[in-house]
C-alpha positions in Angstrom: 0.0 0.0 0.0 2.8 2.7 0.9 4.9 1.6 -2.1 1.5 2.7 -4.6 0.9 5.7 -2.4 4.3 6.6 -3.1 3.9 6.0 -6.7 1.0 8.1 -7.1 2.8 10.8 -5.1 5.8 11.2 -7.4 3.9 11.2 -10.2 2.2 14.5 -8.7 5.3 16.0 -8.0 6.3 15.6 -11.8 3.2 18.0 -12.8 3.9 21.7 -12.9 0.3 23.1 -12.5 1.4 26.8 -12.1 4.0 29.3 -13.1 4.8 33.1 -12.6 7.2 35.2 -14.7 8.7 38.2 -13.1 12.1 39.3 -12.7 13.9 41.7 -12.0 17.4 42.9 -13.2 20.6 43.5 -10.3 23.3 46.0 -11.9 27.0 45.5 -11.4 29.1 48.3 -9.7 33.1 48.6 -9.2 32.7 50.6 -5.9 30.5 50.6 -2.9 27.1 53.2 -2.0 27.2 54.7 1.1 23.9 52.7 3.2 22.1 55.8 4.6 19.0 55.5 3.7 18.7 58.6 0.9 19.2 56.4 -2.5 20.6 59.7 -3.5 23.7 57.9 -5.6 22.6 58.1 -9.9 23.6 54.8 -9.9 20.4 53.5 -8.4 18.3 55.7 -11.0 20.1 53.2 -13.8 18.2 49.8 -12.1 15.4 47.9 -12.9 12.5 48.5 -10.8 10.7 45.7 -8.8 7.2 46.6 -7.9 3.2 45.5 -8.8 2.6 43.9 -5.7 -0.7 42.4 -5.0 -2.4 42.1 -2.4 -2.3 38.8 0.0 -4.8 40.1 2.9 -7.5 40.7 3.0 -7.8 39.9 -0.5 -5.7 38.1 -3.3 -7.1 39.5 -6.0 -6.2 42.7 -6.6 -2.7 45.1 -7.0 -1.8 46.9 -3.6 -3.5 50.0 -3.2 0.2 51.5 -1.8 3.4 50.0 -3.6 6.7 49.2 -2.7 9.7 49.7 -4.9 12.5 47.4 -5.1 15.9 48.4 -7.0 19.7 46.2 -6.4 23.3 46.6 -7.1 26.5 44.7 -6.4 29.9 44.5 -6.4 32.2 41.3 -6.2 31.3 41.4 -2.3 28.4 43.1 -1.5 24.6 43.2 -2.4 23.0 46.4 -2.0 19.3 47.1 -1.7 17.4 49.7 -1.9 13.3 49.9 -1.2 10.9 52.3 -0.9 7.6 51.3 0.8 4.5 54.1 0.1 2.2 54.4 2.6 -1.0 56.2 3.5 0.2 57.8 6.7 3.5 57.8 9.2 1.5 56.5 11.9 3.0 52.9 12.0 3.3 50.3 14.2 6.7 49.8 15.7 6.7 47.5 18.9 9.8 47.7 19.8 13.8 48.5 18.9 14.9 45.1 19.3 16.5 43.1 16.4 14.4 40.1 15.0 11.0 41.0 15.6 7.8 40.1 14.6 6.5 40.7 10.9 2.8 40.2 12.0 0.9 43.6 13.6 3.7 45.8 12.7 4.7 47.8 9.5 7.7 46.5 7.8 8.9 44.8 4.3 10.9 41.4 3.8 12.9 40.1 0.9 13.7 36.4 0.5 16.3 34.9 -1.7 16.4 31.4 -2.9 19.6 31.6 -3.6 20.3 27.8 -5.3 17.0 28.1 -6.8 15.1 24.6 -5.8 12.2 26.3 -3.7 13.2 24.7 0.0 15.5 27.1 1.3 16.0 30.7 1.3 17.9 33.5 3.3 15.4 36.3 4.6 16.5 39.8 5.5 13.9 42.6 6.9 13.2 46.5 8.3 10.6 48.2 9.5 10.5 52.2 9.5 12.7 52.8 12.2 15.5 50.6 10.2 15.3 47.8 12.9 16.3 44.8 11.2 15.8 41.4 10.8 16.9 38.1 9.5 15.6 34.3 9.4 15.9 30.8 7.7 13.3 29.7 6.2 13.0 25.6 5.1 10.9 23.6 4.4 9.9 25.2 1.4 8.0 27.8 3.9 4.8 25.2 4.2 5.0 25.2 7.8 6.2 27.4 10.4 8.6 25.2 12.3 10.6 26.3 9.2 11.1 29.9 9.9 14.3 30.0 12.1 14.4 33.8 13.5 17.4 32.2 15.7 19.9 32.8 12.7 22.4 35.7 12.9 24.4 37.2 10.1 26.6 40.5 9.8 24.6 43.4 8.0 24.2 47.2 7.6 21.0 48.9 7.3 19.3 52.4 7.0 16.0 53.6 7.2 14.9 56.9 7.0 11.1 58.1 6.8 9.7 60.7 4.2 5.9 62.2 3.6 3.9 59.5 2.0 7.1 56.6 2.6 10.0 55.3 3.9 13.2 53.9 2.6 15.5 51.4 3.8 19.0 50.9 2.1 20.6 47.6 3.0 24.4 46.4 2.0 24.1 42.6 3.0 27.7 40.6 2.3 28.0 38.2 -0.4 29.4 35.9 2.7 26.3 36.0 4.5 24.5 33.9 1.7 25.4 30.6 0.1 25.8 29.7 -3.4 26.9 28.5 -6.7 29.4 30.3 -7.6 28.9 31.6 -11.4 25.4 31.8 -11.1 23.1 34.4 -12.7 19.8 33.9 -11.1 18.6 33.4 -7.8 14.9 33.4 -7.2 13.1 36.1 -4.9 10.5 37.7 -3.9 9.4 40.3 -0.8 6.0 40.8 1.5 5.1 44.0 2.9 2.6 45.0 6.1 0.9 47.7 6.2 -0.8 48.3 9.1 -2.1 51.7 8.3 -4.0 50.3 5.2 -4.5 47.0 7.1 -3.2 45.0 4.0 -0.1 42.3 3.5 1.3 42.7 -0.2 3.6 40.6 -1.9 5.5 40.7 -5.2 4.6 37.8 -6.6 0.9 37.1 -6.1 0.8 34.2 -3.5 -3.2 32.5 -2.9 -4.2 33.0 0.8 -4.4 29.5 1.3 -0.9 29.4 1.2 2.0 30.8 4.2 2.7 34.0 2.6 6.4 33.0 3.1 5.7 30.4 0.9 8.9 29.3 -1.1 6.9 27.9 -4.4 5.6 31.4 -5.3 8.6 33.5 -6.4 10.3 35.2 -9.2 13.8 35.8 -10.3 16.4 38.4 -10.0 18.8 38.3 -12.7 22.8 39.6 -12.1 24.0 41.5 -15.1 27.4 39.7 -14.4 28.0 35.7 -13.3 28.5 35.7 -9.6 32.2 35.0 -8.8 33.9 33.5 -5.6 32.4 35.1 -2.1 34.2 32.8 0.0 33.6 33.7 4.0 36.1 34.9 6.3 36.6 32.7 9.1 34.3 34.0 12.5 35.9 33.7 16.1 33.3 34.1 18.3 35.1 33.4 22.0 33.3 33.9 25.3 34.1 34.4 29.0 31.1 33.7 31.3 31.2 34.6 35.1 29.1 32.4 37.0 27.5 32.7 40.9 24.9 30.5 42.5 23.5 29.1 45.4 21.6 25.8 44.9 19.4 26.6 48.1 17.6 22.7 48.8 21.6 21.2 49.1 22.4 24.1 50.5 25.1 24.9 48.5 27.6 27.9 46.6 29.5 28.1 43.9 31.0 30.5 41.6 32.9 29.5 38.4 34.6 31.3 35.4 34.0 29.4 31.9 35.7 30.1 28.3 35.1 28.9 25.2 33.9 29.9 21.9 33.1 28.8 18.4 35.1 29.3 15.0 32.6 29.3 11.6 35.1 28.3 8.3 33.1 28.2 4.8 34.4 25.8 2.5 33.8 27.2 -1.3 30.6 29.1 -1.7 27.9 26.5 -0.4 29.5 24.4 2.8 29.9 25.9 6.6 32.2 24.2 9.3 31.2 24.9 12.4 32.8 24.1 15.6 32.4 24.7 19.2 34.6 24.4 22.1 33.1 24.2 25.7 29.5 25.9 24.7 27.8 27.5 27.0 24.1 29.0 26.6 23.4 30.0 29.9 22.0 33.9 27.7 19.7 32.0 26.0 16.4 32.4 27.0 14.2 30.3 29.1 12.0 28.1 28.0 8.2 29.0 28.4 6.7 26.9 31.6 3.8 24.9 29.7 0.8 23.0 31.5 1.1 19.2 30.2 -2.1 17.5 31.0 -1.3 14.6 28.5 0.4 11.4 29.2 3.4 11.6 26.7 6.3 14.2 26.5 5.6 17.5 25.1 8.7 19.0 23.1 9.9 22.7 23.1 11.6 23.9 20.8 15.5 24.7 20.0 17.0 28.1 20.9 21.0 26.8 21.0 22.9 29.1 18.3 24.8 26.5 17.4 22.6 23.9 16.4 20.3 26.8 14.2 22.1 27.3 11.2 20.6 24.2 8.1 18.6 22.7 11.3 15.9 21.5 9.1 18.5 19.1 7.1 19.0 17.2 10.5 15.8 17.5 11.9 13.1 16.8 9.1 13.2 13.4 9.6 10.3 11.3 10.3 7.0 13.0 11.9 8.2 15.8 14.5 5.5 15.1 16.8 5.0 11.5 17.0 8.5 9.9 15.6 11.6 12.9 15.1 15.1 10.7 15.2 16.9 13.7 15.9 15.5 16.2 18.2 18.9 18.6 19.0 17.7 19.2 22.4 18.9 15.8 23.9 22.0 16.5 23.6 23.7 18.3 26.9 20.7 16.9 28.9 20.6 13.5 30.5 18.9 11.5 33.4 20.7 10.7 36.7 20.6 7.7 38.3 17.4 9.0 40.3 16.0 9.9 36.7 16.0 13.7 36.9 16.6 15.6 34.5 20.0 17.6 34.4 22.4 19.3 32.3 25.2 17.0 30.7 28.2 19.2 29.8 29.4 19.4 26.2 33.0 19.4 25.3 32.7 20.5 21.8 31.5 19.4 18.7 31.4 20.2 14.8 29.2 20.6 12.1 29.7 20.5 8.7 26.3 22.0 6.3 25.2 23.1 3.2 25.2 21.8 -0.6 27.8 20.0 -2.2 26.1 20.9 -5.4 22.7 22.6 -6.9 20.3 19.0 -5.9 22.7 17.8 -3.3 22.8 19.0 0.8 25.0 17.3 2.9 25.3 17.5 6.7 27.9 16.0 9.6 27.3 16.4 13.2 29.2 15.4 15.7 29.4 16.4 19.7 31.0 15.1 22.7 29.5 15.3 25.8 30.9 15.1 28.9 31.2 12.1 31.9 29.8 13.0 35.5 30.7 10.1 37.3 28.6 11.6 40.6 25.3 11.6 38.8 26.4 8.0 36.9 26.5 9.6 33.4 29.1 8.4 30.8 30.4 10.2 28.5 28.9 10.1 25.2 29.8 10.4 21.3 26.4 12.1 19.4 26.9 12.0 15.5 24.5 12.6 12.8 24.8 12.2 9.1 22.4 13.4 6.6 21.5 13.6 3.0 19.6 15.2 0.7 19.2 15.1 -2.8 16.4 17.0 -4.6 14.3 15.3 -7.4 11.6 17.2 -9.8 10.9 20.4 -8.9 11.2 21.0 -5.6 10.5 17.5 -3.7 14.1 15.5 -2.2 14.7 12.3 -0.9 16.7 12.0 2.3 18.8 9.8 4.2 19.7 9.6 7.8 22.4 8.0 10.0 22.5 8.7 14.2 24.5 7.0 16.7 24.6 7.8 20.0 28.2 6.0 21.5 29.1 5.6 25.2 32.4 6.5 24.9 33.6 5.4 28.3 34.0 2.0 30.3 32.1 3.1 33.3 30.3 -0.1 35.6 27.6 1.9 35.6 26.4 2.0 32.0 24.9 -1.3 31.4 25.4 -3.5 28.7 21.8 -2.3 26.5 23.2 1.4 27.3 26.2 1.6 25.2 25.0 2.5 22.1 21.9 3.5 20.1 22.0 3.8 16.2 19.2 4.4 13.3 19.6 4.8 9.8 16.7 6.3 7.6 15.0 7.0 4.2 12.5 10.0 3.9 10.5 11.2 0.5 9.8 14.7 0.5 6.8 15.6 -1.6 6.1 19.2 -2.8 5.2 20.1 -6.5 5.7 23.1 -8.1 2.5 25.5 -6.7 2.4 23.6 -3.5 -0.7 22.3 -4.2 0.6 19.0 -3.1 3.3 18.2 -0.4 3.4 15.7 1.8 5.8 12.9 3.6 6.6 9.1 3.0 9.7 7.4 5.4 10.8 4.4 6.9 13.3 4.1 9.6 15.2 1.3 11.7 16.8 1.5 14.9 19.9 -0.9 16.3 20.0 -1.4 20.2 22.2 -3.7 22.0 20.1 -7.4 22.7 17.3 -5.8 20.4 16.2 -8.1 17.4 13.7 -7.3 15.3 10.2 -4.5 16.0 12.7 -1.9 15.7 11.1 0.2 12.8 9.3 3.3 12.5 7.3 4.0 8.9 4.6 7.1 7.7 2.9 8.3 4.8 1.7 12.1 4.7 -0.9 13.8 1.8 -1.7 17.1 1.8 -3.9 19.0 -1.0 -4.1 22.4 -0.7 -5.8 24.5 -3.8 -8.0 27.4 -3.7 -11.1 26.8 -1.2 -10.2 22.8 -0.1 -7.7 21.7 1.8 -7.1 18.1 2.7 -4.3 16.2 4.6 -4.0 12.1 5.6 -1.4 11.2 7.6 -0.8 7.5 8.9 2.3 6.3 11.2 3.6 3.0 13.1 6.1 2.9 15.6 7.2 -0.8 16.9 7.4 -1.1 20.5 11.6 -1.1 20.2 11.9 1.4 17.6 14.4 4.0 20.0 16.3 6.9 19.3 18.2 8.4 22.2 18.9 11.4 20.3 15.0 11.7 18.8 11.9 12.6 20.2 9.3 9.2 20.5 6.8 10.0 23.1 5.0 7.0 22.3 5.5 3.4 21.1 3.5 0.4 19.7 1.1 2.5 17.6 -0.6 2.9 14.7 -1.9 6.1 14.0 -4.1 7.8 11.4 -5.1 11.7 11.1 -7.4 13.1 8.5 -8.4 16.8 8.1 -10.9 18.1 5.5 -11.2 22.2 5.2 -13.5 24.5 3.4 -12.2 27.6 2.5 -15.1 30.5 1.9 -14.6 33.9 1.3 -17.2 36.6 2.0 -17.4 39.1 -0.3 -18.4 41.5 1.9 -18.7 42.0 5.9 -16.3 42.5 8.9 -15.4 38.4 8.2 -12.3 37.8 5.7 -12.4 34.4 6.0 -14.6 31.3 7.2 -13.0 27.8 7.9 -15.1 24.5 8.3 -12.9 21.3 8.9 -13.5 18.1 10.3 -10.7 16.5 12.1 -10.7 13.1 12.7 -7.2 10.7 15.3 -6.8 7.6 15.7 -4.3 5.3 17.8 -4.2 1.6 17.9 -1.9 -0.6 20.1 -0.8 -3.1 17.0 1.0 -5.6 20.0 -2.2 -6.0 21.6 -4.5 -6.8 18.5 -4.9 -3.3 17.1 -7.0 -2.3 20.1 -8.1 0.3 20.2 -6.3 3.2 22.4 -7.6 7.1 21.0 -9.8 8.5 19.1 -10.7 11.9 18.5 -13.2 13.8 16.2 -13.8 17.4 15.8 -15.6 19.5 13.5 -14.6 23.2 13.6 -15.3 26.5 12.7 -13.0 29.2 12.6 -13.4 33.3 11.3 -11.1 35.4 10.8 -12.1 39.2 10.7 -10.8 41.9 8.6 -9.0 43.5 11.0 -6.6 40.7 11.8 -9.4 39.5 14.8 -10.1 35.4 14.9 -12.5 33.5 16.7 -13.0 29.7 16.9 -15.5 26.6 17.8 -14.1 23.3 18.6 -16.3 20.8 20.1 -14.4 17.4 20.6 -15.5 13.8 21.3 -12.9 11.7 22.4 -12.1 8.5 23.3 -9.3 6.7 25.3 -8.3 3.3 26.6 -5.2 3.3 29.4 -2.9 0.7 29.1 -0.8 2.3 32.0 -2.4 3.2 35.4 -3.1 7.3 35.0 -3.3 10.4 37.3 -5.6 13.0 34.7 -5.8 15.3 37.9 -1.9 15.6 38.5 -2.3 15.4 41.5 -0.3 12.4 42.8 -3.5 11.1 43.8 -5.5 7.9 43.6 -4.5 6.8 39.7 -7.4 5.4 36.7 -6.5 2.2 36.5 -5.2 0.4 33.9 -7.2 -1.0 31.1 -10.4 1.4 32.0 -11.8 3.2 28.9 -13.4 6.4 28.9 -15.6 8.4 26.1 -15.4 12.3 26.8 -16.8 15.4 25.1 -15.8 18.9 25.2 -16.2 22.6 23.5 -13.4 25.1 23.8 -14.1 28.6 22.0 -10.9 31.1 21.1 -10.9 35.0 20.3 -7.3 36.8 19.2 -7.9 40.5 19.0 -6.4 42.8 16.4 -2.9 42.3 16.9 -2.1 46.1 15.2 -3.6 47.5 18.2 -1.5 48.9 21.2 -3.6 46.5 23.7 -4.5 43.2 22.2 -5.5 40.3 23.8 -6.3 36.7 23.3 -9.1 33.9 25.3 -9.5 30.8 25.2 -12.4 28.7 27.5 -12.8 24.8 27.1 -15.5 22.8 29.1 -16.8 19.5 29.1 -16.2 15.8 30.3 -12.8 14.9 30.8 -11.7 11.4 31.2 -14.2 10.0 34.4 -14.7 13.5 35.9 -14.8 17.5 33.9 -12.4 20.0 33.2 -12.7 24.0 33.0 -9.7 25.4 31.0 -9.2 28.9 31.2 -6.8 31.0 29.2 -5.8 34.3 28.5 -3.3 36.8 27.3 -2.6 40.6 26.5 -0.1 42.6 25.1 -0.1 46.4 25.6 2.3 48.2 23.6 3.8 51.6 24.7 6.3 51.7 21.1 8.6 51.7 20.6 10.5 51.0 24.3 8.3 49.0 26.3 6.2 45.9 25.6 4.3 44.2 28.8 2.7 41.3 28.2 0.6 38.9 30.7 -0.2 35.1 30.3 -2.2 33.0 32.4 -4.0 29.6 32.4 -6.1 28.0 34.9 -7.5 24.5 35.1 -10.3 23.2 37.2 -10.5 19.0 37.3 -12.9 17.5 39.0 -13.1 13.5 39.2 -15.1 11.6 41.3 -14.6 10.1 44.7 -12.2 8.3 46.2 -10.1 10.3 42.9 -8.5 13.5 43.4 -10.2 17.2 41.9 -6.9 19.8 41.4 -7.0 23.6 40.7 -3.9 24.1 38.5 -2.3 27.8 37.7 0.1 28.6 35.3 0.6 32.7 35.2 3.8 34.6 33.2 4.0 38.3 33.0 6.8 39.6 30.7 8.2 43.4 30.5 10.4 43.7 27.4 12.9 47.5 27.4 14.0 48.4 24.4 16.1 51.8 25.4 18.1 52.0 22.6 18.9 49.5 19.3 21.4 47.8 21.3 20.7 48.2 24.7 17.3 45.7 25.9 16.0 44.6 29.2 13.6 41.8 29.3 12.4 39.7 32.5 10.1 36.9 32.4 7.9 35.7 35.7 6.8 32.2 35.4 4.4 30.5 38.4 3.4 27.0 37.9 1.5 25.6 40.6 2.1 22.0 38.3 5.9 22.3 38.2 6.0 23.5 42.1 8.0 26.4 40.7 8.0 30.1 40.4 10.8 31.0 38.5 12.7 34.9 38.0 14.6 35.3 34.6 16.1 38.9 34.0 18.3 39.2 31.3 19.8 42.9 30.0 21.6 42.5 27.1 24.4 45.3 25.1 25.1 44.5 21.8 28.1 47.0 21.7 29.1 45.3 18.3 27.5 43.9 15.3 26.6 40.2 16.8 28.8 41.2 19.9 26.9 41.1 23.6 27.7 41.7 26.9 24.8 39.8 28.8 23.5 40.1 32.5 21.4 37.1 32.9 19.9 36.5 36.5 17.9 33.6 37.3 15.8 33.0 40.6 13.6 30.1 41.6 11.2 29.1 44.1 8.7 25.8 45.1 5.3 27.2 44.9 3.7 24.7 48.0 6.1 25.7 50.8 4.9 29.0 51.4 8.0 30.0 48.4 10.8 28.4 49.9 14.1 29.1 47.7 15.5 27.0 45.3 18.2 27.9 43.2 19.7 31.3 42.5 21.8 32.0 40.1 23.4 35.6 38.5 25.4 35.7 35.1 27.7 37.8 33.5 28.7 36.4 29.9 30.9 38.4 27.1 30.7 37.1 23.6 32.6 38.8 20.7 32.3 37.9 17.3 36.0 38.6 15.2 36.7 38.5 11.6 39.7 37.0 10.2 
């Protein structure tokens, strides 16, 4: 059956239903432009003009009412840009000074560049009116967005200056930041624009609104007047000197400790980065956000490590990243003790070798060395991943994966089934050429010490997406010894299906932009115990979404579940379901997001209903008020009622995070993040000021503060950092 399926699916990857034409020409110059925002050089009045946008919201239809102008030189190094973006007003929406921001309920434009042309990957650079910049990753061929990576740094200059009617923003981005073939003549592109003032998104190519409007399949081409020659990279030094103090308050316990270290970036050619890393440490990187889990499997968060950013999605879109991900980066500097806590594992250093080898080809090495703590019976351990991809018809690839996960130490405490933990793996990427199609086919095996055989993990994903219907089937297995130390499994012994149907309708007029009807339909089934049945969910839905960026949802739910491990829904440490006891539940939860462009916006959620033997109240909320461009303060809170029955426990479960965000200058920010989880007996302090005296150089002042939540706040841990990073050119 998957072997048809995957028949039928590269035949639909061979058809090329839909094309655009558009280009735009990039002129040659022997000497630099001063970046100042003014485009006041003659040269730029000898350029090709890139402009016509259309509309994307609230309509696809039309041209936008206000343009944008797009023009380009270069020299042997450098690719200069300059835009002009019309507007109705100056009254725009600028949250804040801080780099990377937010492209959604602000005013800015954004130019992507798919530099080796095969619609999967492309660098993105952006500005808003102030001439705070941006830039991202984006993979995947932008269907999703777990493929827009905002993590991604690069050196850049940048002006923006604001006129009656406009603003312009001149941009000189290095040659070196990007990565391609050298001689080439095209690379495709294309730029999306918000204007909050005229409450419309415009992009250069028209994109439909069924798609991301960062969607990779719909751009056009600028064309260099000259072949593109040799940009090779210098090699980046980017050492660090972190001053540590703490006091782990439940031991009690101080300590204070200096660390060094650093990473180096080399480029090979025009298309391959070496990265390595001596004795990382991420201690500025920002918390994760607490989470209520009231499932019985793992949740995963997501990477913010520097190091493991750059060409993530070629090691990690493998498999299905919610259900069956042999590589998730994350495990790697975290282990269990032999108590089975949680706790960082120290890395000694590592390397990473990415990019393409040629036009169809991406190659990618990883390798990292962790370190042994013989106190909390953790061996050392070797981490390497190899992967390959090789693109085939337009813009689908077929990939391969190798992990192994090597105790590299002869400690009595790692037992005999610990010492190692491989997989290797084949994955088909399907996307035609207008996206109208994409989807997923792989099959993996693990290897395990003493483990024979029920050691696989297989799917098949369809998606259809084409004007007002979308569709999507998606069916996994995972045996029961199918393991990846280094992925993310959070269950085994399935077989799962999910199925989603949408309609699409678009009012013609009213305050609604968009109606969407789906029905959703999961399913598990435990295939070792007879395909029994273990979940089942189905869920029709509605969801609108206003003209003035508003949304509001209904999704009623009936569900189904069979335990086949004793439970506590309540999480409470109570009296647990027992095992083999099956439950039928329904619920409604209804959702409204306000209009994001405003200074206050907010967001609620409510669910109700049965939940497992007993009910459930879920209620969430959230605001933003905006005082721009300095100060953002944002609240967060969730609260969750349980009730079961007698002799089970009932809980009353608070999660509530207020965050103040200071911008005081471009380079100078202040943000502090509250967290108080009454589920995680935690309320956690992180404060974290931040001077970026240098382009991609910091001095950070990170403080960290913790607290249990049912012992009237007793302390926990404390800890205060002062970390200097400084990124050198050589």
């Amino acid at each position: 059956m998957l072997k048809y399926v995957l028949s039928i699916a590269i035949l639909v990857a061979s058809l090329t239903t839909y094309a655009q034409t558009k280009e735009v020409g990039v002129k040659f110059i022997n000497s630099p432009i001063t970046v100042d925002g003014s485009l006041d050089e003659p040269v730029w009045n000898e350029t090709q003009v890139a402009t016509n946008f259309w509309q994307y919201f609230p309509t696809d239809s039309i041209q936008a009412p206000y343009q944008s102008e797009i023009r380009f030189l270069y020299t042997d190094k450098t690719l200069y840009v300059g835009i002009k973006v019309f507007s109705q007003g100056d009254d725009y929406v600028i949250p804040s000074l801080k780099r990377d921001f937010r492209a959604g309920g602000s005013d800015n434009i954004t130019l992507m560049f798919d530099t080796f042309n095969d619609g999967n990957n492309a660098f993105l650079f952006g500005s808003n009116p102030l001439g705070i910049r941006r830039e991202a990753l984006v993979s995947g061929g932008g269907t999703d967005l777990r493929g827009f990576t905002t993590s991604w740094d690069t050196k850049w200059v940048g002006e923006t200056k604001q006129y009656d009617g406009y603003y312009i923003c001149e941009w000189a981005i290095p040659m070196s930041a990007f990565k391609f073939r050298e001689g080439e003549t095209r690379w495709r592109f294309n730029s999306y624009q918000f204007d909050t003032q005229d409450n419309t998104r415009n992009t250069w190519i028209n994109i439909p609104q069924n798609q991301f409007i960062f969607n990779l399949a719909y751009m056009g081409d600028m064309v260099f007047e000259k072949p593109l020659g040799n940009s090779k990279s210098p090699i980046s030094i980017i050492p660090y000197i972190n001053a540590i103090a703490g006091q782990d308050r439940e031991l009690p316990d101080d300590f204070t400790e200096v660390k060094v270290g650093g990473d180096a970036r080399f480029t090979i050619g025009n298309s391959l980065n070496l990265d390595v890393t001596i004795n990382p440490d991420f201690s500025q990187v920002e918390v994760d956000n607490a989470i209520t889990n009231l499932s019985r499997f793992e949740v995963g968060l997501p990477e913010r490590r520097q190091f493991f950013i750059e060409n993530s999605d070629l090691f990690a879109d493998f498999g299905d990243p919610r259900a069956a991900n042999p590589f998730f980066s994350r495990r790697i500097g975290i282990a269990e003790d032999f108590e089975g806590n949680t706790i960082i594992n120290n890395i000694v250093a590592g390397a990473r070798l990415s990019g393409k080898l040629n036009n169809n080809l991406r190659v990618g090495l990883l390798n990292m060395q962790t370190q042994k703590d013989e106190i909390n019976e953790i061996s050392a351990n070797n981490n390497t991943l190899i992967a390959l991809q090789h693109r085939v018809f337009s813009r689908s690839n077929i990939s391969a994966i190798f992990v192994n996960r090597q105790a590299t130490g002869n400690e009595t405490f790692v037992e005999p089934g610990e010492q190692y933990n491989r997989l290797v793996g084949l994955d088909y990427n399907l996307a035609n050429e207008d996206n109208s199609w994409n989807g997923k086919f792989y099959l993996h095996k693990s290897f395990s010490p003493g483990i024979e055989g029920k050691d696989f993990s297989g799917g098949a994903r369809i998606e259809y997406n084409r004007n007002n219907w979308r569709a999507t089937s998606a069916t996994l297995f995972v045996n029961e010894d199918f393991n990846s130390d280094l992925g993310f499994i959070p269950r085994k012994d399935i077989f799962r299906n999910f199925s989603k149907l949408e309609r699409l309708i678009f009012p013609k007029s009213g305050a609604i932009n968009r109606h969407i009807f789906s029905l959703n339909s999961f399913y598990v089934w435990r295939p070792e115990l007879d395909f029994t049945l273990g979940d089942r969910t189905l869920s029709p839905q509605w969801e609108a979404e206003f003209k003035n960026t508003a949304s509001l949802a209904v999704k009623p739910r009936a569900r189904f579940t069979k335990l086949f491990d004793t439970f506590d829904p309540s999480r409470s440490e109570g009296l647990e379901l027992p095992e083999g006891s099956e439950y039928s539940y329904n619920s409604i939860e209804l959702e409204y997001n306000s209009d994001r462009r405003k200074a206050l916006s907010y967001t609620s959620n409510a669910t109700y209903g049965d939940y497992f033997n007993g009910e459930i109240l879920t209620l969430r909320a959230g605001a933003t008020l905006r005082l721009q461009p300095k100060l953002i303060i944002g609240f967060n809170a969730r609260y969750d009622k349980i009730n079961l029955p007698a002799p089970y426990s009932d809980n009353d479960i608070w999660l509530v995070s207020p965050r103040v965000e200071v911008t005081f200058t471009k380079n100078l920010f202040w943000n502090t993040l509250l967290q108080y989880s009454t589920l995680q007996d935690n309320f956690g302090i992180n404060s974290r000021l931040q001077w970026r005296f240098a382009p991609l150089s910091d001095l950070f002042l990170v403080y960290n503060d913790n607290y249990f939540t049912d012992t009237n706040f007793a302390p926990r841990f404390r800890s205060i950092n002062l970390k200097l990073t400084y990124w050198l050119y050589l």
